[in-house]
C-alpha positions in Angstrom: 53.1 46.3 -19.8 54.3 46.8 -15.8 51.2 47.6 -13.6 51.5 49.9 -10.6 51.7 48.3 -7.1 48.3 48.5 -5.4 49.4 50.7 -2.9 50.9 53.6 -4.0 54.1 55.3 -1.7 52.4 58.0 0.0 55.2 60.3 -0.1 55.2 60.4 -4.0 51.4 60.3 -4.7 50.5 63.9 -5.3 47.7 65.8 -3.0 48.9 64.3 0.5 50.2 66.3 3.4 52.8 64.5 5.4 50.2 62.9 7.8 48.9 61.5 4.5 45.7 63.7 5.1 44.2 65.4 1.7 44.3 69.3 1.8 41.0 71.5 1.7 40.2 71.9 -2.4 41.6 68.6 -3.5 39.2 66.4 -3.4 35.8 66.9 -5.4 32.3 68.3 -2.8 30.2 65.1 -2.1 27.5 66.5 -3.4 26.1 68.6 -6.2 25.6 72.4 -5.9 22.1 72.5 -6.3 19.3 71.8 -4.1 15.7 72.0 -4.0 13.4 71.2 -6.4 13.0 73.5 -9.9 9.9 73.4 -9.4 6.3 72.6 -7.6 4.9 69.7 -6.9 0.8 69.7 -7.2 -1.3 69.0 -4.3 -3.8 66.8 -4.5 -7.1 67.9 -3.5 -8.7 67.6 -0.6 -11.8 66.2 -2.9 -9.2 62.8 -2.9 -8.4 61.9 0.4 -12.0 62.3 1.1 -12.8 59.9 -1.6 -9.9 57.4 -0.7 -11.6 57.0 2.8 -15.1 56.2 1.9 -13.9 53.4 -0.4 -12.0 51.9 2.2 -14.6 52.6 4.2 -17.2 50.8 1.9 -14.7 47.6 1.4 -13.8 47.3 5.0 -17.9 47.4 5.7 -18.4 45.2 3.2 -16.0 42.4 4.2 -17.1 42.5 7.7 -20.4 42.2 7.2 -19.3 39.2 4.3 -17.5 37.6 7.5 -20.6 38.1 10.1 -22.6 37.0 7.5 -20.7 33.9 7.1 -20.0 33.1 11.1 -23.9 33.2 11.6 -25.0 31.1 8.2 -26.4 33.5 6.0 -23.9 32.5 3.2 -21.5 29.6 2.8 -18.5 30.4 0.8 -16.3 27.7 2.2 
């Protein structure tokens, strides 16, 4: 079986202009014709971010009162 040479001659591959530029319509669009999404997302509620803060509220509180705790004596975890 003979193999074709890696690089084609441009003047017989089919689609070039002389320059060996493509012309407009020969080469497939980058990109898909659609766009957007088919749908809506949900929002989340403004019941959540309101949530998500207290907790890390209530954990940051809680481990910097853990490491006052510690620095004056109260508890020893080390």
């Amino acid at each position: 079986m003979t193999e074709r040479p890696p690089h084609p001659e441009p003047e017989r591959t089919p689609g070039l202009e002389p320059g060996g530029g493509v012309p407009p319509g020969e080469t497939p669009p980058a990109e898909g014709g659609m766009s957007g999404l088919s749908h809506r997302e949900p929002e989340p509620s403004a019941a959540t971010g309101r949530v998500t803060l207290v907790l890390v509220g209530v954990v940051t509180l809680l481990v910097v009162a853990m490491i006052v705790a510690q620095i004056v004596g109260i508890i020893d975890v080390l």
